[in-house]
C-alpha positions as CSV (number, residue, x, y, z in Angstrom):
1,X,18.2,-46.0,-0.7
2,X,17.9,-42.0,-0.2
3,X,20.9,-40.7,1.1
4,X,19.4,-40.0,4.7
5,X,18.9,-43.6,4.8
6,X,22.3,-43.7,3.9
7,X,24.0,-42.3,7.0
8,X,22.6,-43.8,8.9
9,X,23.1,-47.4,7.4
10,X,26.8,-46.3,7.2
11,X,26.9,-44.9,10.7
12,X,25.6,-48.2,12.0
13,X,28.3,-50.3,9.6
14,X,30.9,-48.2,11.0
15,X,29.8,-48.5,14.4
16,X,29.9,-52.0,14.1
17,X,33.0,-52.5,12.0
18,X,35.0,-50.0,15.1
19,X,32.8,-52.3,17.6
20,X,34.8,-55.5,16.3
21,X,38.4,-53.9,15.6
22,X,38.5,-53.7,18.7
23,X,39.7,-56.4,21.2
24,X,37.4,-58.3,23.1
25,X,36.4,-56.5,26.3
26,X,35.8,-58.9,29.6
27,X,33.9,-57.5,32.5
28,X,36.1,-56.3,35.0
29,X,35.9,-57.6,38.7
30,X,36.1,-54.4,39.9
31,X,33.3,-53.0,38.5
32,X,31.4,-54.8,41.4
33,X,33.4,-52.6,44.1
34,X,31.1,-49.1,44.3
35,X,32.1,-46.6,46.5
36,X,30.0,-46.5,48.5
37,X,28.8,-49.8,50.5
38,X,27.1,-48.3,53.1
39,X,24.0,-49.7,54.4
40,X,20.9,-47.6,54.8
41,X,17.7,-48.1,56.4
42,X,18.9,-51.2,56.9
43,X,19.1,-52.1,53.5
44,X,23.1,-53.0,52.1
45,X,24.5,-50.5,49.6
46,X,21.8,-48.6,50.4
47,X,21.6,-45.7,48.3
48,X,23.2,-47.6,45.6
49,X,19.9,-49.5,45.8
50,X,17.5,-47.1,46.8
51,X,18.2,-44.4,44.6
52,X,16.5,-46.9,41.7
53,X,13.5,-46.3,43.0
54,X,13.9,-42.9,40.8
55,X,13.8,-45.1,37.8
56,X,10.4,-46.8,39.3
57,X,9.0,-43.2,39.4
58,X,10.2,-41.5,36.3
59,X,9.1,-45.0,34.4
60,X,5.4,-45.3,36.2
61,X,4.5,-41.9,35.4
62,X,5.8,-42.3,31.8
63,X,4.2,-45.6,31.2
64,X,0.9,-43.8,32.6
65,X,1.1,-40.7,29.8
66,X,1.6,-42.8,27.3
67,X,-0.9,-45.8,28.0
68,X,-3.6,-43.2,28.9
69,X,-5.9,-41.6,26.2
70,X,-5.5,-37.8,25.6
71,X,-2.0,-37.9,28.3
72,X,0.4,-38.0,25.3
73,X,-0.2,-36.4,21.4
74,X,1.0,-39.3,19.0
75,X,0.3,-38.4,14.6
76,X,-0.1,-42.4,14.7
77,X,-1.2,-44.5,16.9
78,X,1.4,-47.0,16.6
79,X,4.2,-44.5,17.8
80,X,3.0,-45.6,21.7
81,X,4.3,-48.8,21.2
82,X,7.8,-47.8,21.0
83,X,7.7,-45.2,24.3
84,X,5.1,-47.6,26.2
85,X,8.6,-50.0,25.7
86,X,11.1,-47.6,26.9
87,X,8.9,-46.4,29.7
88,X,8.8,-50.4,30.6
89,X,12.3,-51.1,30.4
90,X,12.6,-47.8,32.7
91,X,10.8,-49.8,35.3
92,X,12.2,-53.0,35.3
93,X,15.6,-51.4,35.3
94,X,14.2,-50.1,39.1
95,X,13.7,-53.8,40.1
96,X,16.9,-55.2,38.2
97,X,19.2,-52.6,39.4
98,X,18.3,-52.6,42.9
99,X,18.4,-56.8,42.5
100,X,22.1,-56.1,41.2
101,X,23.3,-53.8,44.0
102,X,22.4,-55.9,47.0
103,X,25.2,-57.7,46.4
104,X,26.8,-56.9,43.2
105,X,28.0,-59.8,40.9
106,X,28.3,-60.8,37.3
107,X,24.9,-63.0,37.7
108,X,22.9,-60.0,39.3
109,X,24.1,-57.9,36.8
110,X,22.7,-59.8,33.9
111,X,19.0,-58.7,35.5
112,X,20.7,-54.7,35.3
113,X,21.6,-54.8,31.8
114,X,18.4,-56.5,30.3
115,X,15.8,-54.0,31.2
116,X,18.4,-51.1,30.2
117,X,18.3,-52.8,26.6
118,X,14.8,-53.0,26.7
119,X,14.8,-49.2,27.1
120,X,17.8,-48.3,24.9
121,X,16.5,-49.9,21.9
122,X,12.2,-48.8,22.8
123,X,13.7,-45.4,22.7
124,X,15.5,-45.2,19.7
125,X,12.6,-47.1,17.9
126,X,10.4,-44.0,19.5
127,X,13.0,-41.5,17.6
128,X,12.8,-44.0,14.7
129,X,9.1,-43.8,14.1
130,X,8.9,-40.0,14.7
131,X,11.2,-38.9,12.4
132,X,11.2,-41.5,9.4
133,X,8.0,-43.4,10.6
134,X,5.9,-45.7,13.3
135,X,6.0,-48.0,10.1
136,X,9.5,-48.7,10.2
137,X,10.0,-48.3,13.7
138,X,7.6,-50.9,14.6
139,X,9.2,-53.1,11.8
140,X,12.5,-52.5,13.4
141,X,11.6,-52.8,17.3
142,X,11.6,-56.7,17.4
143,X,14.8,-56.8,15.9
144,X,16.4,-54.1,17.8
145,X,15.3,-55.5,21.1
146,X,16.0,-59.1,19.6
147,X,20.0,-57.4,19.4
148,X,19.8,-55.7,23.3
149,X,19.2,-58.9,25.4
150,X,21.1,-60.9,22.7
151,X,24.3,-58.5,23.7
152,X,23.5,-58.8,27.5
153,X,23.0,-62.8,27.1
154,X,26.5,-63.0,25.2
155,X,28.4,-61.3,27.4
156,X,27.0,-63.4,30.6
157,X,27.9,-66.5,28.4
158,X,31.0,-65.4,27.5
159,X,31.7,-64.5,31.1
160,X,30.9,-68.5,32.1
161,X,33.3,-70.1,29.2
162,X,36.1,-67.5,30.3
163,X,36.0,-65.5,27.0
164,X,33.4,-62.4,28.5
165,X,33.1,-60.0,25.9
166,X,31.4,-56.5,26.3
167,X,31.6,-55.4,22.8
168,X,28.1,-56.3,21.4
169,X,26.6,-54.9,24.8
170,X,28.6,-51.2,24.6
171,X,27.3,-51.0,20.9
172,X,23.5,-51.8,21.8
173,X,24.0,-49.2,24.5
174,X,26.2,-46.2,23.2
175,X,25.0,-46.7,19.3
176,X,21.2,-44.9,19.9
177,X,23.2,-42.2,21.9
178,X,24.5,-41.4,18.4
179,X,21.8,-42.0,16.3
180,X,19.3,-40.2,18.0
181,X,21.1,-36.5,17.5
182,X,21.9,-37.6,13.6
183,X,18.5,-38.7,13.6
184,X,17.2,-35.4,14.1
185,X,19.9,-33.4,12.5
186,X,18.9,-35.4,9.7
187,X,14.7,-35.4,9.6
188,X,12.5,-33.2,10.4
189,X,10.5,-33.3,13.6
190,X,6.5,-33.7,13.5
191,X,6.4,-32.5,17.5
192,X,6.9,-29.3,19.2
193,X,9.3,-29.4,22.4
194,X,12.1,-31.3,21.0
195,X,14.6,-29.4,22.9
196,X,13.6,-32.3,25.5
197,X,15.6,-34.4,23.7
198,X,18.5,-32.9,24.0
199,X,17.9,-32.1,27.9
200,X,18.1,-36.5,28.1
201,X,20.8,-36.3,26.0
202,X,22.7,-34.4,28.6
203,X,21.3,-36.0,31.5
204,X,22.3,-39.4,30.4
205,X,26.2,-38.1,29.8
206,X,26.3,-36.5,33.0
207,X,24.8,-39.9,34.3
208,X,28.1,-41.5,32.5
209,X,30.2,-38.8,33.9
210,X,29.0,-39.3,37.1
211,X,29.3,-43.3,36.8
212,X,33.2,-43.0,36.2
213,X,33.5,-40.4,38.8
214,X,32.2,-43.0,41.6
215,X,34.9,-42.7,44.1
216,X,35.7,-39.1,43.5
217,X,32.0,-37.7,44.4
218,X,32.2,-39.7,47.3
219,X,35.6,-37.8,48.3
220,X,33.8,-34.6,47.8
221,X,31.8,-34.5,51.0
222,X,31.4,-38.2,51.9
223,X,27.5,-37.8,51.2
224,X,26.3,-39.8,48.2
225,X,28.2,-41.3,45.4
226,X,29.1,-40.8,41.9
227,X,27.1,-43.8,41.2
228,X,24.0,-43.0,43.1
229,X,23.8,-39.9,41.2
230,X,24.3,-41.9,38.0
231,X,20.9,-43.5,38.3
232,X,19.0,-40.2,39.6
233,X,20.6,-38.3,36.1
234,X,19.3,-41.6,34.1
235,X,16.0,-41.3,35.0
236,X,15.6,-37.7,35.2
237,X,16.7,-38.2,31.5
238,X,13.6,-40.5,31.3
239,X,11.5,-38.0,33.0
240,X,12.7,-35.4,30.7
241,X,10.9,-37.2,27.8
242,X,8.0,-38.4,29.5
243,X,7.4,-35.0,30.1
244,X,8.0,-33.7,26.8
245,X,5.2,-36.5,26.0
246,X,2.6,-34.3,27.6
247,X,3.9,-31.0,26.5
248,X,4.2,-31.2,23.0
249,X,2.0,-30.6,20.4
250,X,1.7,-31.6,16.4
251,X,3.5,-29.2,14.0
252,X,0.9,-27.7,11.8
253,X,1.6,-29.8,8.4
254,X,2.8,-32.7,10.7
255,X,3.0,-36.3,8.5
């Protein structure tokens, strides 16, 4: 094992090992209680609800570059796969969110959290195959999406016995966020325009930000939500990337 490899084996051990120490987490009722419950255009929780359709948009045009011939610049063919994935789980995170937010409950949010692990882990195969190969990513992306739905699927069980436990599900989500930055600090890239990746980077922690800050954007002017602007910030993180997809070019020398 070369000792690139080796970080990031011993970033994931780590991440695991800090994943178990701690205590199981249950889902907390009040996670279901957004801000803002307000209907609009007749529809409940409106912009809670409507605001996915950015994730619909950001995901179709993405799927599009990268399904379509000469739309996206790939070294190997096989490096679609993993963006054609995270473009897909973009979409479906449209239709499951906006399912979850009609009326918000542990059993609609198992339909929120699948299609996000569909994305996280298409992505971080898509880093995985540009910068230490579409070999090993494509190796690795049944696996890694295997470990998304099976975090979501635990937790709902969990959550039915009495013993929910979020652990597995914040480690499937939060772990690519890490290994995405070491991933390039540590190889280097075969594209031009890799600031884009960065740009999502930001994006999605602002999204975050924003998420936790529900009730106090709300206060600032009574017009959207911290939540609402959680899922534009998400997909314009998607969008970032699926337009870097039909900006960049191949390094001269590129493997």
């Amino acid at each position: 094992m070369n000792g690139r490899i080796g970080v990031l084996v011993g970033t994931a051990a780590l991440a695991v090992v800090i994943a178990w120490w701690v205590p199981p987490v249950p889902q907390d009722p009040a996670y279901h209680r957004f801000a803002d419950a307000r209907p609009l255009l007749g529809v409940a929780n409106g912009a809670n609800v409507l605001s996915n359709a950015a994730f619909l948009l950001a995901g179709g045009i993405g799927l599009h570059r990268v399904l379509s011939r000469g739309r996206a610049v790939f070294v190997d063919g096989r490096e679609r796969w993993p963006w054609a994935v995270f473009f897909a789980g973009l979409t479906l995170t449209a239709l499951g969110s906006a399912w979850y937010h009609l009326a918000p409950d542990n059993a609609r949010l198992v339909w929120d959290r699948l299609p996000m692990t569909v994305g996280f882990m298409g992505l971080f195969a898509a880093m995985i195959a540009e910068r230490i190969g579409p070999r090993v990513a494509v190796i690795l992306l049944g696996p890694l999406l295997a470990a998304g739905a099976g975090s979501v699927l635990w937790w709902h069980w969990g959550e039915v016995v009495g013993r929910g436990d979020l652990r597995p599900y914040g480690l499937v989500q939060f772990f690519p966020m890490l290994a995405i930055p070491l991933l390039a600090w540590l190889y280097p890239p075969r594209y031009t325009h890799g600031g884009y990746w960065g740009l999502a980077v930001l994006c999605y922690a602002l999204a975050k930000g924003f998420e936790l800050a529900d009730a106090q954007v709300l206060a600032l002017g009574n017009l959207t939500s911290g939540h609402t602007l959680k899922h534009v910030m998400a997909a314009l993180a998607g969008g970032m990337l699926g337009r870097m997809l039909a900006q960049r070019q191949i390094f001269a020398g590129g493997r």
